[in-house]
Backbone as CSV, one residue per row, in Angstrom:
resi,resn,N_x,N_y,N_z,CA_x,CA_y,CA_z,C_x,C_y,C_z
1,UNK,89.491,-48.318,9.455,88.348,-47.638,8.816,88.254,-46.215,9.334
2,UNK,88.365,-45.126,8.545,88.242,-43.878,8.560,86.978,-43.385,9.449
3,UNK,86.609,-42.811,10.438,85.132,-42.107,10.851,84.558,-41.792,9.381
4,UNK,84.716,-41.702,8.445,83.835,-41.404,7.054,83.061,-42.144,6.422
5,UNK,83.977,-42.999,6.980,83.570,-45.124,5.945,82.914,-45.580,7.033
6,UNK,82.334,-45.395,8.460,81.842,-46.060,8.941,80.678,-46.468,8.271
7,UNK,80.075,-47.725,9.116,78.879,-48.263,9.016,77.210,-47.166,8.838
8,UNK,77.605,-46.484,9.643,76.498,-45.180,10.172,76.599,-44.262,9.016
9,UNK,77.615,-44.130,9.082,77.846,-42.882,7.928,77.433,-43.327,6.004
10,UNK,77.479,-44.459,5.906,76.982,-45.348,4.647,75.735,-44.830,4.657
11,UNK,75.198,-45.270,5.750,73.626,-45.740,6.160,72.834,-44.306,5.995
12,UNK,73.386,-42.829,6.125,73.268,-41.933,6.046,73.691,-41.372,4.404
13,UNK,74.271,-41.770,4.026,74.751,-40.891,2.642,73.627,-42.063,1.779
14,UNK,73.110,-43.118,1.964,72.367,-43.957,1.232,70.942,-43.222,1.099
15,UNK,70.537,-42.925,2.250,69.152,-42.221,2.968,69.453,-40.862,2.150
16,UNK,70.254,-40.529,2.261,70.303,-38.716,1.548,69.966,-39.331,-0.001
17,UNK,70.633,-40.148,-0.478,70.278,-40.403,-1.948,68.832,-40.449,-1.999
18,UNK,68.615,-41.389,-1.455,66.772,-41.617,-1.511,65.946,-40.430,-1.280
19,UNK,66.162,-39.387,-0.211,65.902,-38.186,-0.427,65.797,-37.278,-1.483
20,UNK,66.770,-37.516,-2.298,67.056,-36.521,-3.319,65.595,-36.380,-4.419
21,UNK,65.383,-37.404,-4.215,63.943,-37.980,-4.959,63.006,-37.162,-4.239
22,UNK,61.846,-36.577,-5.087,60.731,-35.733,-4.869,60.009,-35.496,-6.112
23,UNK,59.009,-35.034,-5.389,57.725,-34.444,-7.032,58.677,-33.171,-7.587
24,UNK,58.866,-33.871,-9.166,59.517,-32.744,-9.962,60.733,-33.043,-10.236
25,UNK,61.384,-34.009,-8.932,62.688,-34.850,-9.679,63.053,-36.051,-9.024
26,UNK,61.301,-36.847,-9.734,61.561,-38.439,-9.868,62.669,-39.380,-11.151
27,UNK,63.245,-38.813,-11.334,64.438,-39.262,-12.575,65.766,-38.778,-12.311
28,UNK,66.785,-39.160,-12.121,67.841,-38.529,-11.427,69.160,-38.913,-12.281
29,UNK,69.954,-38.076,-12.880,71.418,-38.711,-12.937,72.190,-38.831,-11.983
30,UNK,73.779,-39.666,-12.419,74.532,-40.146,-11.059,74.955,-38.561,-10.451
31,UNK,75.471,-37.736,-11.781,76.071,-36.474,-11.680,74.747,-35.668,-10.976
32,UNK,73.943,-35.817,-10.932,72.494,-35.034,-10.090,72.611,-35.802,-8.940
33,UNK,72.625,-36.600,-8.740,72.797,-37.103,-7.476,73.859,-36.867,-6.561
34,UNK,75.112,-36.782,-6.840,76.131,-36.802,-6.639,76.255,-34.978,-6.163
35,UNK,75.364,-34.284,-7.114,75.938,-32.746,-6.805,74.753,-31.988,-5.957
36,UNK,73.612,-33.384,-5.759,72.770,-32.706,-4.524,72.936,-33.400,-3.070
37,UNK,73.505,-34.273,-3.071,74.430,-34.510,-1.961,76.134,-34.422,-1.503
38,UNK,76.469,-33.718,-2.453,78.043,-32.823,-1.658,78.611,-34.246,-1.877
39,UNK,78.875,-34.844,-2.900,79.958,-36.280,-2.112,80.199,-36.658,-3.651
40,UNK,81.543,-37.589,-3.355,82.319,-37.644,-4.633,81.585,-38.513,-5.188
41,UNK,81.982,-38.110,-6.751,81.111,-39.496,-7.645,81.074,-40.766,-7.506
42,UNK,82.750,-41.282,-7.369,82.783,-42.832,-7.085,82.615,-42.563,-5.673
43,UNK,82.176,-42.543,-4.596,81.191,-42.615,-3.790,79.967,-43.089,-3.758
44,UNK,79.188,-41.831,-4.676,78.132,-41.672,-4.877,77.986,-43.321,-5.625
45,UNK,78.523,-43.574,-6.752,78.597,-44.709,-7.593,78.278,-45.639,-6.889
46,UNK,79.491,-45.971,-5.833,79.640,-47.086,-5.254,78.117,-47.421,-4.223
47,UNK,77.684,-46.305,-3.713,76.629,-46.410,-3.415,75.121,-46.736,-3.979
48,UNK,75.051,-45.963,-5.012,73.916,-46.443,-5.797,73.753,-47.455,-6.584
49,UNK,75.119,-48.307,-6.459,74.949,-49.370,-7.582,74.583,-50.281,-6.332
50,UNK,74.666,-50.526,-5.266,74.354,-51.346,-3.729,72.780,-51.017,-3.943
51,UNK,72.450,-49.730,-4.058,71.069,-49.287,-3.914,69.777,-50.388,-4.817
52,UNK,70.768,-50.124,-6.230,69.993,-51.066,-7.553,70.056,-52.066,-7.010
53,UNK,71.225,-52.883,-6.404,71.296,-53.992,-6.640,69.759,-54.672,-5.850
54,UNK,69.860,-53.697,-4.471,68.714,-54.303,-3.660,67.037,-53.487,-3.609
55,UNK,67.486,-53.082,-5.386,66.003,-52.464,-5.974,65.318,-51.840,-5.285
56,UNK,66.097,-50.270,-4.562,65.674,-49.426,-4.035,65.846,-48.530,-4.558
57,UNK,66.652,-48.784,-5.848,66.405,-47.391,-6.868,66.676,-48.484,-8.169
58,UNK,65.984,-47.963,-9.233,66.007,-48.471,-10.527,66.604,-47.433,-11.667
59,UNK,67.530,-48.535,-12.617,67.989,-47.318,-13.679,67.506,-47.419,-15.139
60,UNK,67.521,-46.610,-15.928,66.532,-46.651,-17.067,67.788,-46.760,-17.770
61,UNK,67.613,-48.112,-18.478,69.093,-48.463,-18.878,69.696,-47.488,-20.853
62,UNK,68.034,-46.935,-21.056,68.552,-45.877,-22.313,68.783,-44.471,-22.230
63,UNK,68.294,-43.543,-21.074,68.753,-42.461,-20.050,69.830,-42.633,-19.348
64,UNK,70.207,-43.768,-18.777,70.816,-43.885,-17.781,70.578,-43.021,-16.638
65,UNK,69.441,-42.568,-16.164,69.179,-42.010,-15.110,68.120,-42.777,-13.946
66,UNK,68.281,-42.509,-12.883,68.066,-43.062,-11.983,66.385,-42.637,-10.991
67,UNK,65.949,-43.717,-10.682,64.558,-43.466,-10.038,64.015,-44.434,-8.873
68,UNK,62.972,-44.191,-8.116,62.987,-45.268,-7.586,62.697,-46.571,-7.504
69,UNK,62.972,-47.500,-6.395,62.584,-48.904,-7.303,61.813,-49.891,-6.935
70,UNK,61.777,-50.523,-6.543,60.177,-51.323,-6.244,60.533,-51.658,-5.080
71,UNK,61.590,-51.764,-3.907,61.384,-52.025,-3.082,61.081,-51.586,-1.984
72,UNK,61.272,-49.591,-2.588,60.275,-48.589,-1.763,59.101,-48.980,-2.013
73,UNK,58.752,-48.835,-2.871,56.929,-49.244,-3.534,56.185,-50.052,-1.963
74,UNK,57.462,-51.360,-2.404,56.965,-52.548,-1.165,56.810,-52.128,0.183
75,UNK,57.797,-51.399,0.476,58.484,-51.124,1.584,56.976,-50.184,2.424
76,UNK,56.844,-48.920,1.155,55.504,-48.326,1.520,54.447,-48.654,1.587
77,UNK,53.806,-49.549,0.689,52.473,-50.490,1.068,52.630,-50.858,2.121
78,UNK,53.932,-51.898,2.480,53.610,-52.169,3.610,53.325,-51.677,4.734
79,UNK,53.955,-50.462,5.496,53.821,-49.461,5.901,52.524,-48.697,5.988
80,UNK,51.640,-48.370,4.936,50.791,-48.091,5.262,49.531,-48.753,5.474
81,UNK,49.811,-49.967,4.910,48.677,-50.872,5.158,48.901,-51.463,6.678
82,UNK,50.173,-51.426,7.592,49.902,-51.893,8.596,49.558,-50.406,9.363
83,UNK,49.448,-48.599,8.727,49.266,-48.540,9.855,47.508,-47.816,9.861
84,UNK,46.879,-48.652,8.692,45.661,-48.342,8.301,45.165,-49.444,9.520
85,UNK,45.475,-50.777,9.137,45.430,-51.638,9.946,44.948,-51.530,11.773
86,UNK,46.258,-50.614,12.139,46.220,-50.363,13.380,45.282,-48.839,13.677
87,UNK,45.257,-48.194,13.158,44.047,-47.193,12.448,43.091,-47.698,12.825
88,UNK,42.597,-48.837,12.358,41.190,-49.607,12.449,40.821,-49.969,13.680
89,UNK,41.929,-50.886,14.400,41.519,-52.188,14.987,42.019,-51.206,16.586
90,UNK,42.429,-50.170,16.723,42.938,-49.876,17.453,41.491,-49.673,18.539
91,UNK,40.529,-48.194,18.179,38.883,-48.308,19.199,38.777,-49.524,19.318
92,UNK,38.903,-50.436,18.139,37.768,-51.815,18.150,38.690,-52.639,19.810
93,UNK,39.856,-52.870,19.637,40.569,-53.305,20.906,40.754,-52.324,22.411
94,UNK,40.224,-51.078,22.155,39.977,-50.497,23.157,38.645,-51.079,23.935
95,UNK,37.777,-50.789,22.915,36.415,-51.288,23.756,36.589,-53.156,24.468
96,UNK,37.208,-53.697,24.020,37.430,-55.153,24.498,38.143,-54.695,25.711
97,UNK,38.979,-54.152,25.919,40.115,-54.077,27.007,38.896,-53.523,28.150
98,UNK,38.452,-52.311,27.590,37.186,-51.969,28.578,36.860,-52.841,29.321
99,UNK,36.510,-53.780,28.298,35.061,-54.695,28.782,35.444,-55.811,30.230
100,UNK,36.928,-55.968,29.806,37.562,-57.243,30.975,39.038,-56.790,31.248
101,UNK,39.633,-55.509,30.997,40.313,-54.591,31.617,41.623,-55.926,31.662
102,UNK,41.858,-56.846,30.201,42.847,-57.696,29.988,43.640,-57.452,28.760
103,UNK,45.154,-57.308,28.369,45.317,-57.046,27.447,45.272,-57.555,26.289
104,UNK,44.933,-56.789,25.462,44.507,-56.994,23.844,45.864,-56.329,22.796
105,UNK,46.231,-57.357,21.861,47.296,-57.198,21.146,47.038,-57.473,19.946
106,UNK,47.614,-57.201,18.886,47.018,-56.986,17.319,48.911,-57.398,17.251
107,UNK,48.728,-58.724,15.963,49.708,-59.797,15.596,49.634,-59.520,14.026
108,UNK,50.969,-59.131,13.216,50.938,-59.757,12.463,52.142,-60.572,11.859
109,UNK,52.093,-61.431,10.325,53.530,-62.088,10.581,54.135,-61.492,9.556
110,UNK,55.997,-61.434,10.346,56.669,-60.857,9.543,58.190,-62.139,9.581
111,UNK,58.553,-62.665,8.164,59.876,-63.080,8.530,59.617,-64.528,9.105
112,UNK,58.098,-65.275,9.396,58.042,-66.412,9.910,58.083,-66.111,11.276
113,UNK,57.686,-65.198,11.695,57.179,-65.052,13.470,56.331,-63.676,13.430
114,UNK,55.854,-63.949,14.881,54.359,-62.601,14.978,55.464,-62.087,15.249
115,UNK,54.259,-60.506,14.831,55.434,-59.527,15.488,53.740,-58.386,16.337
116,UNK,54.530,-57.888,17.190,53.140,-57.144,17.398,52.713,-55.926,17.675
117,UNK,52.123,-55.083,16.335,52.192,-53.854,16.269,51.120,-53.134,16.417
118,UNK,50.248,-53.300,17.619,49.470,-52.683,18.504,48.917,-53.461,19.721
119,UNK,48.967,-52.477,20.934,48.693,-52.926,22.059,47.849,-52.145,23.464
120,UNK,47.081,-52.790,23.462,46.109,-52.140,24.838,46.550,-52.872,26.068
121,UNK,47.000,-52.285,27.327,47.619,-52.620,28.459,46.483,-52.841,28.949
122,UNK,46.387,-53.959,30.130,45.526,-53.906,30.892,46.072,-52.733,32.387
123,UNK,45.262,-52.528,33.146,45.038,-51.570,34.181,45.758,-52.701,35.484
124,UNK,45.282,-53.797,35.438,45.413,-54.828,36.763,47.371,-54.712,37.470
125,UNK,47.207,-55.043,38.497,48.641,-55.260,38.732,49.149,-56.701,38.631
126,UNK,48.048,-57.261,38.463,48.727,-58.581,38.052,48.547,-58.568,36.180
127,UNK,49.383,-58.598,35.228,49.045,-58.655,34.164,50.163,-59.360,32.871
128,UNK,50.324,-59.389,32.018,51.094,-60.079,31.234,51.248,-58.643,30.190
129,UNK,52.694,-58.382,30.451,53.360,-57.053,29.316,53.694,-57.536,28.459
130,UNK,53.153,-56.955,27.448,53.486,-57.356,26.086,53.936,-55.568,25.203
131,UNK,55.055,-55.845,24.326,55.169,-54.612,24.149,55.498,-54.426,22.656
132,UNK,54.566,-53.555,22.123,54.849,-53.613,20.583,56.236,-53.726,19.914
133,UNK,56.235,-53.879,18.637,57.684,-54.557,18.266,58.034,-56.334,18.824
134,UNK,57.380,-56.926,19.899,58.139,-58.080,20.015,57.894,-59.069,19.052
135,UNK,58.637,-59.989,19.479,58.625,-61.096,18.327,58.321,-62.546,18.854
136,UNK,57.241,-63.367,18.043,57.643,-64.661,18.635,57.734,-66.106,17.498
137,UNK,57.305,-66.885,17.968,57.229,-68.037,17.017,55.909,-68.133,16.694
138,UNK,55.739,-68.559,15.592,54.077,-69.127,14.729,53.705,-70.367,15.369
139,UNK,54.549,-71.091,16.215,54.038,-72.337,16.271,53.937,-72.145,17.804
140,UNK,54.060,-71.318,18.409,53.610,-71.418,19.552,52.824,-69.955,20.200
141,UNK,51.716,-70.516,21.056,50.955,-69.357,21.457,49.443,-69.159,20.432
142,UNK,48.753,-68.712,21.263,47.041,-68.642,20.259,47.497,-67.555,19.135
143,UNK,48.124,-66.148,19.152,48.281,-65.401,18.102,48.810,-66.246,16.613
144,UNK,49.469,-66.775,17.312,51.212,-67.547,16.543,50.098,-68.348,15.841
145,UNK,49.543,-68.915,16.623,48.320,-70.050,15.717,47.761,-69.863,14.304
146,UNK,46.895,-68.860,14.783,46.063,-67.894,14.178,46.873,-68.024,12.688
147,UNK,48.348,-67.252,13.035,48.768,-66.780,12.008,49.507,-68.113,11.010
148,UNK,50.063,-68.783,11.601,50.291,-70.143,11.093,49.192,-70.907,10.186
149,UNK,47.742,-70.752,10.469,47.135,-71.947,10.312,46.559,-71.054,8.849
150,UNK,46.428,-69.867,8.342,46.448,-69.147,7.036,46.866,-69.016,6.570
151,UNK,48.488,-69.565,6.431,49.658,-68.993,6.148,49.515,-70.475,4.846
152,UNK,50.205,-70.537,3.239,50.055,-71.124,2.580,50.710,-72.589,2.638
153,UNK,50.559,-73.723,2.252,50.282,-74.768,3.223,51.648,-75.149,2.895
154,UNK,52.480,-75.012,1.926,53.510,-75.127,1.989,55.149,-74.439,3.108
155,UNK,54.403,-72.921,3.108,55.478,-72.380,4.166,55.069,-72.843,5.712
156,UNK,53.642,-73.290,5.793,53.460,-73.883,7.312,53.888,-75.313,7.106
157,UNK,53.896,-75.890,6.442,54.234,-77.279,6.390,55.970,-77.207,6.713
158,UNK,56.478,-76.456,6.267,58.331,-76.145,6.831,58.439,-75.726,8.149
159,UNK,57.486,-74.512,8.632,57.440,-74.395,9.400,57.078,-75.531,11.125
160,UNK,56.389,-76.241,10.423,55.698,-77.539,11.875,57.101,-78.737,11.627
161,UNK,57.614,-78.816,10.234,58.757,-79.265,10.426,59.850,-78.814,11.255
162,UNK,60.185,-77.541,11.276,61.079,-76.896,12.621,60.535,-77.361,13.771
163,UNK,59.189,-77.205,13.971,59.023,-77.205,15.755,57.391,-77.623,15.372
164,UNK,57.167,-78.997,15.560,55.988,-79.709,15.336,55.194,-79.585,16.637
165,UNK,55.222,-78.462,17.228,54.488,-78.326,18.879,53.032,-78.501,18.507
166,UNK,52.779,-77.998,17.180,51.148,-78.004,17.349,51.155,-78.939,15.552
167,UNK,49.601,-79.596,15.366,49.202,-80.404,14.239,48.776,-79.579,13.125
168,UNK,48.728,-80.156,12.272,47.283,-79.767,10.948,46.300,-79.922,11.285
169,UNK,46.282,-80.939,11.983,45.146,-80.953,12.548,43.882,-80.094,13.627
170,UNK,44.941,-79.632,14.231,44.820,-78.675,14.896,44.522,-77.021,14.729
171,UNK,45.280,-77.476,13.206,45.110,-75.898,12.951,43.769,-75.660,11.686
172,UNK,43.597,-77.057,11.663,41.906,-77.662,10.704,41.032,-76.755,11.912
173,UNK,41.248,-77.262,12.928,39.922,-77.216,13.760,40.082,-75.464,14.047
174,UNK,41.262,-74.784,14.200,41.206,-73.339,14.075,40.518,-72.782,13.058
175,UNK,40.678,-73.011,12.391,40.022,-72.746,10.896,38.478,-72.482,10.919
176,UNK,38.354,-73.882,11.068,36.485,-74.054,11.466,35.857,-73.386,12.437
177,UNK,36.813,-73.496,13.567,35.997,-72.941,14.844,36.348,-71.282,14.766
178,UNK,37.288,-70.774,13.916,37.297,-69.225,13.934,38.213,-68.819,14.977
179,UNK,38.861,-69.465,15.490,39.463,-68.505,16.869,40.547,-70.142,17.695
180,UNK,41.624,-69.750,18.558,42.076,-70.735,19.537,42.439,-70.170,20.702
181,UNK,42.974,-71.007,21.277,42.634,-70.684,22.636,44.691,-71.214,23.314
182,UNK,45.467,-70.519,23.716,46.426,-71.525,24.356,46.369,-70.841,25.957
183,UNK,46.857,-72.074,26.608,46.868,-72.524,28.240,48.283,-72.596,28.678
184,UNK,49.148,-71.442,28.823,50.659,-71.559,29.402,51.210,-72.094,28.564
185,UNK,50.940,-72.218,27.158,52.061,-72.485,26.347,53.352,-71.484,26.276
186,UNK,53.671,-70.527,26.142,54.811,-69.941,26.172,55.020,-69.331,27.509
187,UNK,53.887,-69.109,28.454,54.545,-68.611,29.838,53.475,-69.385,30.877
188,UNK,53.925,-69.991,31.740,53.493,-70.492,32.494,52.267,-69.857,33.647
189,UNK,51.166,-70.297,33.408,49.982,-69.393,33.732,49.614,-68.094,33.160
190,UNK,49.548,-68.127,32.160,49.443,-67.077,30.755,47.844,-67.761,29.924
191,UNK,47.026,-67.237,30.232,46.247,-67.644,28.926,45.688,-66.999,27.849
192,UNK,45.637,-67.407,26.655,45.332,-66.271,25.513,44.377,-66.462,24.885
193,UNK,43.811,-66.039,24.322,42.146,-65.916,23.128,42.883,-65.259,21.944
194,UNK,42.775,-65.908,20.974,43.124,-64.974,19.798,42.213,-65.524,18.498
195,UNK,42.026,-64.645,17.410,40.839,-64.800,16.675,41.386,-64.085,15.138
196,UNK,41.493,-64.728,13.954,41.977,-63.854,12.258,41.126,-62.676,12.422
197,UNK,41.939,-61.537,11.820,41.611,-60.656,11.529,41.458,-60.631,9.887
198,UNK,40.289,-60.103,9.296,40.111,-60.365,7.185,40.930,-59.255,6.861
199,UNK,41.259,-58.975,5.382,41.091,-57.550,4.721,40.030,-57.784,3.706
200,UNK,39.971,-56.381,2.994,38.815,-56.642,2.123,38.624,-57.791,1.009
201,UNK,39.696,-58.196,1.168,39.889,-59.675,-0.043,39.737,-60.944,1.088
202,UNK,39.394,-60.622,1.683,39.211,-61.896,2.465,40.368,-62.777,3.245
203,UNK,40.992,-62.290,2.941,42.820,-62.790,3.758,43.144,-62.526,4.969
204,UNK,43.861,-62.927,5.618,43.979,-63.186,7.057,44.954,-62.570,7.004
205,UNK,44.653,-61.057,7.253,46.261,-60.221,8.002,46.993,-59.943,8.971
206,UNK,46.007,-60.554,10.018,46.563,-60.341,11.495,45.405,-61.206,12.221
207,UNK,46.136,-61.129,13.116,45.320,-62.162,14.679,45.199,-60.788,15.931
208,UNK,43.646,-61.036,16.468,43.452,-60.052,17.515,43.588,-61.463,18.760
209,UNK,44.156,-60.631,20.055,44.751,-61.422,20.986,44.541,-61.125,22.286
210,UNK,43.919,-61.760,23.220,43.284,-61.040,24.166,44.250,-62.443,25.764
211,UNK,44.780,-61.414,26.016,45.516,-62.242,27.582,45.955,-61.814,28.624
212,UNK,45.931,-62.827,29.416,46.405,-62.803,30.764,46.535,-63.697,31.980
213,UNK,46.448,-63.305,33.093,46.752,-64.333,33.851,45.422,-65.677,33.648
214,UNK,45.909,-66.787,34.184,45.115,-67.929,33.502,43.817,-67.949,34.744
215,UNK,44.505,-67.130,36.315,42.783,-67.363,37.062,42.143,-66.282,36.532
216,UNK,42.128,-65.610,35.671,40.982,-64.561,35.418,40.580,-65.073,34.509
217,UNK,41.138,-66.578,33.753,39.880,-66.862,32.271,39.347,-67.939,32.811
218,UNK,39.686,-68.426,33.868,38.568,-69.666,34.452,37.422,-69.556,34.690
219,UNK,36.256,-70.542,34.509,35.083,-70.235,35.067,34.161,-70.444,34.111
220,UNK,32.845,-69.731,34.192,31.830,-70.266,33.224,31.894,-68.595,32.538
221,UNK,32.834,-67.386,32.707,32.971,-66.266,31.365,33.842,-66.490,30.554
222,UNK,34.571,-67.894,30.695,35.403,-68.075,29.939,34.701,-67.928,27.928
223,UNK,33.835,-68.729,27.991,33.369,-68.948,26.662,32.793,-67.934,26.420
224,UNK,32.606,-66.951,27.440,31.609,-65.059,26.667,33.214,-64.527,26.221
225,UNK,34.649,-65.107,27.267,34.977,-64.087,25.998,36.197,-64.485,25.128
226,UNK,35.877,-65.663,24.863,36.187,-66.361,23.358,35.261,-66.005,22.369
227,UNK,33.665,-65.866,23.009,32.748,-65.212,21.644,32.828,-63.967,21.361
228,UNK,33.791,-63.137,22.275,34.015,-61.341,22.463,34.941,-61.021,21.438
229,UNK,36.103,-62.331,21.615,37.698,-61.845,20.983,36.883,-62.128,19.736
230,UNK,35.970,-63.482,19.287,35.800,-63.685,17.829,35.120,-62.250,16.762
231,UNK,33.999,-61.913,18.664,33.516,-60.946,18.022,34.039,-59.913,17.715
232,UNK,34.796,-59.195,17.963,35.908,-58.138,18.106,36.757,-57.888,16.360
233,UNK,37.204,-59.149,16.447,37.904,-59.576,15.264,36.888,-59.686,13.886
234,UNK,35.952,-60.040,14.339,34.916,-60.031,12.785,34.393,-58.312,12.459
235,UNK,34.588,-57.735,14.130,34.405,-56.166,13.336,35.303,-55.043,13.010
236,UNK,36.517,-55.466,13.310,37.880,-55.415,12.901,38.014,-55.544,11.188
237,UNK,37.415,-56.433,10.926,37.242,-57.274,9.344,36.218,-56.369,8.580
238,UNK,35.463,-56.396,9.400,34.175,-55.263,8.569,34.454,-54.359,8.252
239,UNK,35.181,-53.635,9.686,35.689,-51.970,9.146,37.038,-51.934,7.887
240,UNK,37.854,-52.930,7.745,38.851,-53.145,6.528,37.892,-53.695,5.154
241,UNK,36.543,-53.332,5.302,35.968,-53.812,4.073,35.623,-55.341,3.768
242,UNK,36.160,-56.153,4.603,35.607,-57.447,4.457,34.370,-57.585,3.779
């Protein structure tokens, strides 16, 4: 393979195509495409027909010219709705972290696992790092819960088939009670509070997540701040219009 044909270099002449697109020239031929990025036609070809295929550009099959295609569309909602999201919830998880100086993490699911794209560190030297971008399982951990037990009853029902760690039942009583709670399920002396986050339609887009070591949730503040994370999370919901 030539340094030209690499992997990188695809990945780059693909991105320049998508570029080429702007206000004033959302409609594109191959030959417009091709002569605003410097590169041969069957190149260019071979590339944009990969592009259609995975409906990141669409062609108007009586022009034959080219535009973009719905899976930018997707690609950008999503994008900005998670980072309206984190926009929101971000003060609202500051003031919690304040309050018990434990970290607070904002979950949502991508792909059939949390992923987690905001995070308040706690200050303590004893603490549990969590670092945006990671990934875990739905079926394990209070976030993972959260996000599992909203999720439509068919893709959680496949899902508890992989790894039946937690019930329906269980995730009934999440439901009702608004919030769960796990005890060293994924790390041994780890405990977590996590609570749905709404959008304005009422849907469960994320789980707010509040943890750390398991002797700082013992005791009789344990239950002020399971009613903190719930509370936290219901004004999280408000400010997205709930």
């Amino acid at each position: 393979m030539s340094t030209s044909d690499t992997p990188v270099r695809s990945i780059e002449r693909a991105l320049d195509i998508l570029d080429c697109f702007k206000p004033g020239r959302l409609e594109l031929t191959l030959t417009e495409i091709a002569t605003g990025i410097e590169l041969a036609m069957s190149t260019t070809s071979r590339i944009v027909a990969t592009l259609e295929k995975r409906h990141y550009l669409s062609r108007n099959p009586d022009t034959q010219r080219y535009s973009l295609g719905s899976r930018i569309s997707q690609i950008g909602a999503l994008g900005l709705s998670n980072m309206d999201l984190r926009r929101v919830a971000l003060p609202f998880m500051k003031e919690l972290n304040a309050l018990y100086n434990e970290g607070v993490s904002l979950y949502i699911e991508r792909d059939e696992e949390r992923i987690c794209i905001e995070r308040v560190e706690s200050t303590l030297p004893l603490r549990r790092v969590i670092n945006v971008g990671d990934r875990h399982p739905l079926t394990r951990g209070a976030a993972g819960r959260v996000l599992l037990a909203y999720m439509p009853a068919d893709r959680r029902q496949a899902l508890l088939a992989k790894d039946p760690f937690t019930t329906e039942e269980s995730l009934a009583e999440l439901r009702h009670g608004g919030y769960t709670v796990s005890l060293g399920e994924r790390e041994e002396g780890v405990t977590s509070i996590a609570a749905p986050i709404q959008d304005a339609q009422c849907a469960v887009i994320a789980a707010l997540s509040m943890s750390g070591p398991s002797v700082r949730f013992e005791g009789s503040g344990f239950s002020d701040k399971i009613a903190k994370v719930k509370r936290t999370a219901e004004l999280i919901s408000n400010a997205l219009g709930r």
